[in-house]
C-alpha positions in Angstrom: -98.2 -257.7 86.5 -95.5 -254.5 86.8 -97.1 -251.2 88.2 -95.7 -247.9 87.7 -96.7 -244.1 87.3 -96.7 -242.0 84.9 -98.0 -238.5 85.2 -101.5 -238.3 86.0 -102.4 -242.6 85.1 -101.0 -245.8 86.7 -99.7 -247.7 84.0 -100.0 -251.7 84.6 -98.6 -254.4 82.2 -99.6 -257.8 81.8 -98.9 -261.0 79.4 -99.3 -260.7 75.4 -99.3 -256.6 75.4 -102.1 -256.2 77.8 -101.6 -252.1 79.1 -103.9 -250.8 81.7 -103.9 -246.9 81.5 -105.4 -246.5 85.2 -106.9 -243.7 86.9 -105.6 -242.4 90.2 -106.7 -243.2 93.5 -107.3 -241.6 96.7 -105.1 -244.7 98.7 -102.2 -243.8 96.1 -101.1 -240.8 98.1 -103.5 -241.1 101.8 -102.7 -243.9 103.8 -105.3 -246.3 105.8 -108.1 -245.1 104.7 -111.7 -246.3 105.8 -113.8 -248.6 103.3 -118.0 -248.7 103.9 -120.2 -250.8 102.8 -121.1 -249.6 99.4 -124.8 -248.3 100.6 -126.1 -249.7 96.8 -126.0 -253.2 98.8 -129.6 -251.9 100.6 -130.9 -250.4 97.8 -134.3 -251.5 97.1 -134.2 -250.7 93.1 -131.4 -252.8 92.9 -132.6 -256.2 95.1 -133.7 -257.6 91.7 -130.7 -257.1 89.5 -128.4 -260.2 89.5 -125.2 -258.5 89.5 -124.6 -254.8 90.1 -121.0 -254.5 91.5 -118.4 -254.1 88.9 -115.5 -256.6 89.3 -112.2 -254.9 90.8 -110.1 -256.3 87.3 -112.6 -255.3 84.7 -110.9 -253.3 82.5 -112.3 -251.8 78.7 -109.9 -252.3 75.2 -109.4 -249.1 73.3 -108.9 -251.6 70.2 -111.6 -253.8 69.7 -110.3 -254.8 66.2 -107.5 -257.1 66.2 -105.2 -259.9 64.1 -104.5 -263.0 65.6 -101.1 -262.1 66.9 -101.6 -258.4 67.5 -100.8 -257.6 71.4 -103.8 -256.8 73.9 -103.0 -253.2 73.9 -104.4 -249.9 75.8 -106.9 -251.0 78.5 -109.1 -248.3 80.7 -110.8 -249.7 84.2 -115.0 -250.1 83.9 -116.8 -247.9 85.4 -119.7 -249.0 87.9 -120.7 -249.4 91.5 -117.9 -251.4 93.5 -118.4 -253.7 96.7 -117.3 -251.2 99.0 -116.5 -247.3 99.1 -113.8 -244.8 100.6 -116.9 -242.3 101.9 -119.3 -242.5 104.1 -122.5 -240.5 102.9 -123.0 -238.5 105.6 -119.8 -237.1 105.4 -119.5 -236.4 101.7 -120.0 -232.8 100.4 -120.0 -232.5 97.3 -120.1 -229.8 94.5 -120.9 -229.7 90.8 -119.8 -227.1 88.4 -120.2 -226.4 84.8 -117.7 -224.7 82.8 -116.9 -223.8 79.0 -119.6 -223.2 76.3 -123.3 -224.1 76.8 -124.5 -227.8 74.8 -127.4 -230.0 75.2 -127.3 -231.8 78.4 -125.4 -229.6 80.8 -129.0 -229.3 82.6 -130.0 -233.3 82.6 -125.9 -234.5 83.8 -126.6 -232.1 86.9 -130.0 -233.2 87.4 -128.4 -236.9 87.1 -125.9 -236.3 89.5 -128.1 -234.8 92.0 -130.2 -237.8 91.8 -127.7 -240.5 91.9 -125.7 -238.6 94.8 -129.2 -238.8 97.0 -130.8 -242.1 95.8 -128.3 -244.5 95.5 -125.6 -243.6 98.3 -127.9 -241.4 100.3 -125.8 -238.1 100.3 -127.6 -235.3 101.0 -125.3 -232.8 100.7 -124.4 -231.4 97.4 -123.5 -227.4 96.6 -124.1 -225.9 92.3 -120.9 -223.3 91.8 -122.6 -220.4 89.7 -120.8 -219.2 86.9 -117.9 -221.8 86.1 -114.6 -221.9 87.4 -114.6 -218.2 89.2 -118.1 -219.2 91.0 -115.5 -221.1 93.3 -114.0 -217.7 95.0 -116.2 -215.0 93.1 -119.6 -215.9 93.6 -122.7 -217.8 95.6 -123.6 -221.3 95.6 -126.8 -222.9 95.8 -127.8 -226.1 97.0 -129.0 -228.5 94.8 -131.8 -231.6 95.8 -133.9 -234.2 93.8 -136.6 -231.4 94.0 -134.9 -228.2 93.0 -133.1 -229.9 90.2 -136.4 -232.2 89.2 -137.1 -230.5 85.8 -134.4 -228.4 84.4 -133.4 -231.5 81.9 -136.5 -229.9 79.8 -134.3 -226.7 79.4 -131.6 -225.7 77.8 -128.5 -224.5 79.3 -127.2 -225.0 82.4 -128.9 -223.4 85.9 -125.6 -223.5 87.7 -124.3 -220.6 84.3 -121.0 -221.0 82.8 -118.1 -219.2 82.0 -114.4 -219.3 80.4 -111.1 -218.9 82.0 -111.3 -217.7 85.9 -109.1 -220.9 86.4 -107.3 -219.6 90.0 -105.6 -222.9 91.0 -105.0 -222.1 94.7 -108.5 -220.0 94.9 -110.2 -223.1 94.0 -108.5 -225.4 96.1 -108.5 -223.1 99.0 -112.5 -222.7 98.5 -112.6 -226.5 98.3 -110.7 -226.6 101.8 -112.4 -224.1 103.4 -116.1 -225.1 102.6 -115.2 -228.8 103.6 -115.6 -230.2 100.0 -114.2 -233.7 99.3 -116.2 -234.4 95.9 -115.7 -232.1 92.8 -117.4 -232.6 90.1 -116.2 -230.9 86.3 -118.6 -230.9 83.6 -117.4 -228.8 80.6 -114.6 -229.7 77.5 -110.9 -230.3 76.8 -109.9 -226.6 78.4 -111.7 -227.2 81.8 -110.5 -230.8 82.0 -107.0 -229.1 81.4 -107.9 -227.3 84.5 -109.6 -230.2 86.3 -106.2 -232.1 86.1 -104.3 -229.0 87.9 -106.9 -228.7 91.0 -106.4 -232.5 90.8 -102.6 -232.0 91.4 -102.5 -229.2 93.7 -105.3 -231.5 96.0 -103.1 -234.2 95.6 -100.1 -232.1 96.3 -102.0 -231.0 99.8 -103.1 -234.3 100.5 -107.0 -233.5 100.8 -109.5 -236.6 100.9 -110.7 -234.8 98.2 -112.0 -236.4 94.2 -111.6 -234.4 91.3 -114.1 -236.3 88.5 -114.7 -234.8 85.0 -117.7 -234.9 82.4 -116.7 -233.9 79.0 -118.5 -231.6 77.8 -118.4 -230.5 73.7 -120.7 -230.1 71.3 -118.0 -230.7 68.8 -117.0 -234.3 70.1 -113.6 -233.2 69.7 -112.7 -235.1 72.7 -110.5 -238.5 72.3 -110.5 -242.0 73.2 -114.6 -241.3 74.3 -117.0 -243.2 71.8 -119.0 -239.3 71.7 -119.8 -236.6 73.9 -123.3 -235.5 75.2 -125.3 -233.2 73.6 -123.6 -234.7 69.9 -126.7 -236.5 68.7 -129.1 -233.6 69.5 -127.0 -231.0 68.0 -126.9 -233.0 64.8 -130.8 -233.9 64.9 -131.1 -229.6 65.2 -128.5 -229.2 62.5 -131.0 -230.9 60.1 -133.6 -228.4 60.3 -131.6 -225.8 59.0 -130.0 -228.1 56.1 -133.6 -228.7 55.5 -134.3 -225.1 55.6 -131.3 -224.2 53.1 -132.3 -226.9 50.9 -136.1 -225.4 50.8 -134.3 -221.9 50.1 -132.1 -223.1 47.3 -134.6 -225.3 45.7 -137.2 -222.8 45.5 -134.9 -220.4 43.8 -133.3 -220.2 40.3 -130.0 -221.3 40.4 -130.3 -221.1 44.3 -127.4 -221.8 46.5 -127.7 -222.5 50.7 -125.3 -222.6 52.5 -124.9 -223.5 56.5 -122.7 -223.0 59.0 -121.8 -225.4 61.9 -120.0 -225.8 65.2 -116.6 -227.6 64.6 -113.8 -225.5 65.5 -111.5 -228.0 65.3 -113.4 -230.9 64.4 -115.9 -231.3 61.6 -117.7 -234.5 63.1 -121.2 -232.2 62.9 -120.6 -231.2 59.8 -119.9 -234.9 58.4 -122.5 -236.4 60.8 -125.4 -233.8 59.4 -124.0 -233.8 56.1 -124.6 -238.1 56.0 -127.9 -237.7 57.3 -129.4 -234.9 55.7 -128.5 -236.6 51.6 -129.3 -232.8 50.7 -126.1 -231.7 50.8 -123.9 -231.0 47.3 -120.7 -229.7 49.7 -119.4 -229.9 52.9 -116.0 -228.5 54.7 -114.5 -228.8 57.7 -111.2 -228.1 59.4 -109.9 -231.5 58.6 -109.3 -231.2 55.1 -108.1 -228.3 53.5 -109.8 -226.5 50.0 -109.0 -223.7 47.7 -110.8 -221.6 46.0 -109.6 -220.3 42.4 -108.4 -222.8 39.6 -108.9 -225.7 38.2 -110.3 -228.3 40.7 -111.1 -225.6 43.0 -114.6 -224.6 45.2 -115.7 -222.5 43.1 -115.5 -224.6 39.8 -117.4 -227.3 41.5 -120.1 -224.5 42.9 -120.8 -223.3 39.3 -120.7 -227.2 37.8 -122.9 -228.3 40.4 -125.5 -225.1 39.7 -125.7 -226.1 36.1 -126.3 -229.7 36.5 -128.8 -229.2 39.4 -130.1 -226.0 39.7 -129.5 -225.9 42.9 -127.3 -226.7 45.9 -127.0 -226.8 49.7 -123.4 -226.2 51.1 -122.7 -227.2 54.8 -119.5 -225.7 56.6 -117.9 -226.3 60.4 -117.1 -223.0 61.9 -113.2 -223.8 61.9 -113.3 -224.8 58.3 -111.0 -222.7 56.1 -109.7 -219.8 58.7 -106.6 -219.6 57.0 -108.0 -219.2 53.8 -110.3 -216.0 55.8 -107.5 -214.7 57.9 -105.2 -214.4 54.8 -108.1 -212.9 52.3 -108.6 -209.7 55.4 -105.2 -209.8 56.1 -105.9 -210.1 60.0 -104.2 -212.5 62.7 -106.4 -214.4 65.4 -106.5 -213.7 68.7 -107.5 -216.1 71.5 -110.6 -216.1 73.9 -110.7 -216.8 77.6 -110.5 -220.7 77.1 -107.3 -220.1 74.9 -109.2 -220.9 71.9 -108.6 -219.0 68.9 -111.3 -216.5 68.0 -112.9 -217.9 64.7 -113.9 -215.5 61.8 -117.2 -216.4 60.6 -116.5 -218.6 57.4 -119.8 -219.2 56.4 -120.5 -215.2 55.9 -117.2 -214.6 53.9 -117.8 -217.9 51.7 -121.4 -216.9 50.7 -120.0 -213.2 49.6 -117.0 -214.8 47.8 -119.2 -216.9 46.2 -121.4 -213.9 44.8 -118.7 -212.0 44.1 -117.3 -215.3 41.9 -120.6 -215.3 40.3 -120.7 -211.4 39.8 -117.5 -211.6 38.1 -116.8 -214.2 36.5 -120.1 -215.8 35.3 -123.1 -214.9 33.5 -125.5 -217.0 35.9 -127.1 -215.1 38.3 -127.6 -216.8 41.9 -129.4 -216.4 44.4 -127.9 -217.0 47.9 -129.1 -217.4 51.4 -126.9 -218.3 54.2 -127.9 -219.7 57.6 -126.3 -219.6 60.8 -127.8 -221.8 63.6 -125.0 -222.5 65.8 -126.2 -220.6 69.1 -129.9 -222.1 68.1 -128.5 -225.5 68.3 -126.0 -225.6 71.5 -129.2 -223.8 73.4 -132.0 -226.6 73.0 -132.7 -228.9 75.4 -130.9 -232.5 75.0 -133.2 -235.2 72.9 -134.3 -239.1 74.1 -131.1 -240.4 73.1 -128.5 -237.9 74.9 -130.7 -237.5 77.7 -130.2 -241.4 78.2 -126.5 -240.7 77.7 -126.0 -237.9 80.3 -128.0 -240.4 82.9 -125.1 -242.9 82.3 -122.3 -240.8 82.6 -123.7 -238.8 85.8 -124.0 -242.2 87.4 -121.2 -243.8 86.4 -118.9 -240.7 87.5 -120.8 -240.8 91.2 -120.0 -244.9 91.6 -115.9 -243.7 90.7 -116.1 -241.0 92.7 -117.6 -243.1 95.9 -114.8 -246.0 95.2 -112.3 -243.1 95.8 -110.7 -242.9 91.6 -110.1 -239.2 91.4 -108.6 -237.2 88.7 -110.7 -238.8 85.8 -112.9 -238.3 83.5 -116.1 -240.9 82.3 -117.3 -242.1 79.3 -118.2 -244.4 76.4 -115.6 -246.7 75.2 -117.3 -249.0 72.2 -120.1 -249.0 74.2 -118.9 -249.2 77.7 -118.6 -246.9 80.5 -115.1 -246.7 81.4 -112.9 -244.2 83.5 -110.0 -242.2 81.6 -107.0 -240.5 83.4 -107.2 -236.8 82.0 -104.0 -236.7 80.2 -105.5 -239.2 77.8 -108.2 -237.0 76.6 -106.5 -233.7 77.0 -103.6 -234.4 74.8 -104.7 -235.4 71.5 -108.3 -234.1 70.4 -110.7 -236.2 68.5 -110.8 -235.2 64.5 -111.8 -236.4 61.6 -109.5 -238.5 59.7 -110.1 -237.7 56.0 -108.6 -241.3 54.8 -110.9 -242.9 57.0 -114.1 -244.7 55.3 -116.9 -242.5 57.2 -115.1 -239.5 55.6 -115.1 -241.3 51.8 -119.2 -242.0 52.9 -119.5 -238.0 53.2 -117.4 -237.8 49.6 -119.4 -241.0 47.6 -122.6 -239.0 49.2 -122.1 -235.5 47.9 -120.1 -236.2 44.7 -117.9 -233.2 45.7 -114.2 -233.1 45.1 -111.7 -234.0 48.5 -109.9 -230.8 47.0 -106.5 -232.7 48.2 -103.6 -232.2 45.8 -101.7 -235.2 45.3 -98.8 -234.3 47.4 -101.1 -233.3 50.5 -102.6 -236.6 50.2 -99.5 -238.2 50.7 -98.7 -236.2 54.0 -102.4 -237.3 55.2 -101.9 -241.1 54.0 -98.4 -241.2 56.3 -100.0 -239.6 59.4 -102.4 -241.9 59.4 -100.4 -245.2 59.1 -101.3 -247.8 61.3 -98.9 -247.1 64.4 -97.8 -243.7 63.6 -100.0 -242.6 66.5 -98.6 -245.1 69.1 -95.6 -244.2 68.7 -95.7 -240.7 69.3 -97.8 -241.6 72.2 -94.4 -243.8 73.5 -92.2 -241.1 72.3 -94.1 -238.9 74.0 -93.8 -241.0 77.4 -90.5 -241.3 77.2 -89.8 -237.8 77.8 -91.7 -236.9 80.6 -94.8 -235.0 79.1 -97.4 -237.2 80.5 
């Protein structure tokens, strides 16, 4: 099998296109270390369970569909508990921060960290960094046990707070140095992973006995390779209650119209997810695909059709949907917050009063309109059963990496497995919806609304999605340097 490195992931190849993206390791850059009998070996809980350990070659397919002659393909290494780790637990200090936007979880992942830290490898020390990145040089820490962090995955939020930006790569790493920290765990989305993979490097670069693991964090589940992201389910179980609400509104009303905004900056997958669940919904839009509003085939034909025929109708729409069509209409460019995300204009509020105004002008149906905005609502509630189970699989799963010595990845679901993913992988090409997919024709066949795609458009969408297309910018892309 040939070895090489590329970046921030050990790429390994083996017979019939078999490609293992690895994650780094502490041994690739410190010599001799120490290995320890993983301390899981004593564990009472885990006498009765046949096999725990995770075999040293088991590796995870990104492609789990395949033709008989198609090659193996993209590989990531399992995540679990191995034989034997690089720390001892009485010498491991270790920190947890959380970063980024708030979204359900944040509060059980710490809890689950804390938990596994003291209960399966018996390590005792573990510090919170208030207030994101900046908590590192700006402000206190606390220390976290079983007992202080018992309950806090019945709130929302996160009781270490969070923040954007205040990434000061040698502030960090210094603070890491100086407090004796050698396990750093990153909970928050692509832009603090971005940063999580540069305090990797400048450890690395140091040569500290030091991990850098990640937990993606985003209520959007913009983040690739990764089956979903925590908090996803609940915030589409929340989303419901206002599509329910809207629909309440808008039926109750003469020619009533509801409309709802969502989180998706970038990605619609609420939006679509909601949208599938709900069956009340006549129209949803999200950043993915594109609409106009004037002219034949356009929103506001469809609105007025779908009025007539129904008397009512409930439209759903992700927060990044249409910000061209906004920016251009108040003749305003976009600046960028902390995070380096653009600042979004609210879309849902200048769709509602461009419908009205449509319906002012050019119609003699009067409508009444209510719109609802629950994104703040949603990202603040506590996680439900199913992402709670979630966050207690990644928070372990990241502890047994970090004990085996991987450092600079990030864990998470691949087709169902837990797997460990070199941060370039998940930094570099966010998740989005693919609008020739099938799930995004389910979302079409299930609200009978237009795809508002002229026929040339379509054509550009068709080709970027072409089986391939995204491999080989991915080679391309390794071939001159940028991972």
């Amino acid at each position: 099998m040939e070895e090489h490195k590329n970046g921030q992931m050990k790429i390994e190849t083996g017979e019939y296109g078999y490609v293992l993206e690895d994650v780094p390791h502490l041994s690739d850059y410190i010599p001799n270390l120490n290995t320890y009998p993983n301390p899981m070996r004593f564990n009472p809980a885990y006498s009765v369970v046949k096999q725990y350990f995770v075999d040293l070659d088991d590796t995870v397919p990104e492609k789990v569909v395949f033709q008989k002659n198609d090659p193996r393909g993209v590989h990531f290494r399992r995540a679990g508990p191995r034989q034997n780790v690089y720390f001892s637990p009485d010498d491991v200090h270790a920190c947890i921060v959380t970063c980024g936007g708030l979204c359900p979880g944040l509060n059980t992942v710490i809890r689950e960290l804390v938990c596994a830290l003291y209960h399966m490898y018996g390590v005792t020390k573990v510090l919170g960094i208030d207030g994101g990145y900046r908590g590192f040089y700006s402000k206190n820490t606390r220390t976290l046990t079983p007992k202080v962090v018992n309950d806090i995955h019945k709130r929302g939020g996160t009781i270490l707070g969070s923040s954007r930006g205040g990434h000061d790569k040698s502030k960090i790493v210094d603070s890491i140095q100086d407090r004796g920290i050698n396990q750093v765990y990153i909970i928050g989305g692509d832009g603090t992973q971005k940063g999580a993979a540069i305090i990797f490097e400048e450890i690395k670069k140091r040569g500290l006995k030091a991990i850098v693991a990640g937990i993606p964090k985003t209520i959007d589940n913009d983040i690739a390779v990764i089956d979903r992201s925590f908090g996803f389910d609940t915030a589409v179980e929340e989303a419901q209650r206002a599509i329910n609400a809207a629909h309440v509104e808008a039926e109750s009303a003469e020619n009533g119209i509801g409309v709802v905004k969502l989180m998706g900056r970038y990605s619609g997958f609420i939006a679509m997810y909601a949208t599938l669940a709900s069956r009340d919904v006549d129209l949803c839009l999200i950043p993915e695909s594109p609409f106009f509003l004037e002219g034949e085939g356009g929103l506001f034909e469809y609105v007025e059709k779908r009025v007539k025929e129904h008397g009512h109708m409930v439209i759903v729409v992700a927060e990044g949907a249409g910000q061209e069509l906004v920016a251009e209409s108040n003749n305003c460019s976009t600046a960028n917050d902390a995070s380096g995300n653009k600042r979004l204009k609210d879309v849902g509020m200048w769709l509602s009063e461009n419908i009205k105004d449509h319906f002012a002008r050019k119609s003699n149906m009067s409508i009444t309109l209510k719109y609802i905005d629950p994104t703040y609502m949603i990202r603040a509630v506590p996680s439900n059963a199913s992402d709670n189970i979630y966050c207690t699989l990644l928070a372990q799963s990241c502890v047994h990496g970090a004990m085996a010595g991987f450092t600079g990845f990030i864990t998470g679901l691949v087709h169902g497995r837990q797997t460990y993913i070199p941060f370039n992988r998940i930094v570099d090409h966010p998740n989005k919806v693919v609008i020739t997919d099938r799930m995004w024709a389910r979302v079409l066949a299930s609200t009978n609304q237009p795809s508002f795609l002229r026929p040339t458009e379509l054509i550009e969408f068709q080709r970027a999605e072409e089986p391939g297309s995204q491999l080989l910018e991915r080679q391309s892309s390794r071939s001159s340097g940028k991972n």
